[in-house]
C-alpha positions as CSV (number, residue, x, y, z in Angstrom):
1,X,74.2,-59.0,-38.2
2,X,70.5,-58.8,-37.4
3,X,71.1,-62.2,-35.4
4,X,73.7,-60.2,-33.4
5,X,71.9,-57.2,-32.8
6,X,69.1,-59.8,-31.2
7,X,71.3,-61.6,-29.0
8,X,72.9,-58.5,-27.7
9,X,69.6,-56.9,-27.1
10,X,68.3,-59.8,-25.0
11,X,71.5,-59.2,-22.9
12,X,70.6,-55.4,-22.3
13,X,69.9,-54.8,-18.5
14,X,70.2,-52.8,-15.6
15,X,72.7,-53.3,-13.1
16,X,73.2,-51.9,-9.9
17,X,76.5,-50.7,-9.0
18,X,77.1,-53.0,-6.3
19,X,76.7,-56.4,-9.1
20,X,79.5,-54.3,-11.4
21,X,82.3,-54.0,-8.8
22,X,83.6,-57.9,-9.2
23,X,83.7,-57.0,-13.1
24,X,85.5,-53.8,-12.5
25,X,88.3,-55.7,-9.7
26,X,88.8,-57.6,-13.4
27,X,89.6,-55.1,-15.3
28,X,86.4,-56.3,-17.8
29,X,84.4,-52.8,-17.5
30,X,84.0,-50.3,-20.3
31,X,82.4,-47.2,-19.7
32,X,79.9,-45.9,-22.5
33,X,79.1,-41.9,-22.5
34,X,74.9,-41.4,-23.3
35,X,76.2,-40.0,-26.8
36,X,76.8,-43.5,-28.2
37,X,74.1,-46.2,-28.4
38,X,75.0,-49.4,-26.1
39,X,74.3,-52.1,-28.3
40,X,75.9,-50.2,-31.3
41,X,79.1,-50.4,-29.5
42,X,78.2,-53.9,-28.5
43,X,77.6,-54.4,-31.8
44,X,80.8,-53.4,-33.0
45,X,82.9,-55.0,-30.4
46,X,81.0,-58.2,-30.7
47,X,81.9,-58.3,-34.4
48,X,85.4,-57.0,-34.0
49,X,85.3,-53.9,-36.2
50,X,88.2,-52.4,-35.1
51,X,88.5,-49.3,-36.9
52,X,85.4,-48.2,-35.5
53,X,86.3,-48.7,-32.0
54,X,89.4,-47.6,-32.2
55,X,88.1,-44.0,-33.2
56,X,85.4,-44.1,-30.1
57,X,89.1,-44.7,-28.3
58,X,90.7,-42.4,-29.4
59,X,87.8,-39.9,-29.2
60,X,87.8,-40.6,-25.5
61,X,84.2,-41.9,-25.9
62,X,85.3,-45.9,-24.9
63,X,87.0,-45.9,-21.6
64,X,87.8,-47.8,-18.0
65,X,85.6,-45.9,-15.6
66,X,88.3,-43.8,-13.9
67,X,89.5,-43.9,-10.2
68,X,87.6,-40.8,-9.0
69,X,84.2,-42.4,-11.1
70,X,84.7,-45.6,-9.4
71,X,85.3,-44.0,-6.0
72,X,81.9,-42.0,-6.3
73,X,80.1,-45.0,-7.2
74,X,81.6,-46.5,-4.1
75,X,79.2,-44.0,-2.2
76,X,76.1,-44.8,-3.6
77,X,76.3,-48.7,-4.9
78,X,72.4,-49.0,-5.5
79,X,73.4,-46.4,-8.6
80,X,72.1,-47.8,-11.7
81,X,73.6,-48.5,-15.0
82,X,72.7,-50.2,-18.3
83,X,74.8,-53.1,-19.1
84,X,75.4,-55.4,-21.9
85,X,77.9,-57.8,-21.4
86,X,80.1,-58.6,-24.7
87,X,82.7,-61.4,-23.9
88,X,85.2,-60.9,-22.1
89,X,83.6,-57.1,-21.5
90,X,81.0,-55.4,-19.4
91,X,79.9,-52.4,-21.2
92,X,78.0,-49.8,-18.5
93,X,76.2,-46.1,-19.4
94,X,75.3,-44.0,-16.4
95,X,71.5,-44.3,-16.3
C-alpha cells in the first residue's frame, strides 16, 4: 500500500481547466469535494476497494462534474484544479 500511496503522490498536480476538457469529452473525470483527501480516493480506486467507493457514491461525494459545473469552467479555463490521474480516471478538486 505504501508503494501505492508513493506512486499516486508523484502523480498529484495542478491542472488548468483548459488541459481537463479532452478528459472530460471522455467521460474519464471524477469530481472530488475538499472534504475527502485526493490520493485517499486515489488510493482506493487504485486498489479497487469497492465498498468504500461505493459509499462516497452514494453519499454524493464521487461524481462527473455536472453540466452547469462544466459550463462555468468553460468561462474561466485558466481555473485550477488538483489532479491525480488513476487509470482510466482523472480525479479533479476545485483548488
Amino acid at each position: 500500500m505504501q508503494d501505492l500511496r508513493t506512486e499516486l503522490i508523484q502523480n498529484l498536480d495542478e491542472s488548468e481547466w483548459e488541459w481537463l476538457i479532452p478528459h472530460v469529452q471522455r467521460d474519464a473525470v471524477i469530481l472530488v469535494p475538499i472534504e475527502l483527501d485526493l490520493l485517499d480516493v486515489g488510493i482506493a480506486i487504485a486498489s479497487d476497494n469497492i465498498p468504500q467507493v461505493q459509499q462516497w457514491i452514494d453519499e454524493q461525494l464521487l461524481a462527473k462534474p455536472s453540466v452547469a459545473q462544466i459550463g462555468e469552467w468553460n468561462c474561466d479555463r485558466t481555473k485550477l484544479f488538483l489532479t491525480l490521474i488513476v487509470q482510466p480516471y482523472v480525479l479533479i478538486q476545485e483548488k
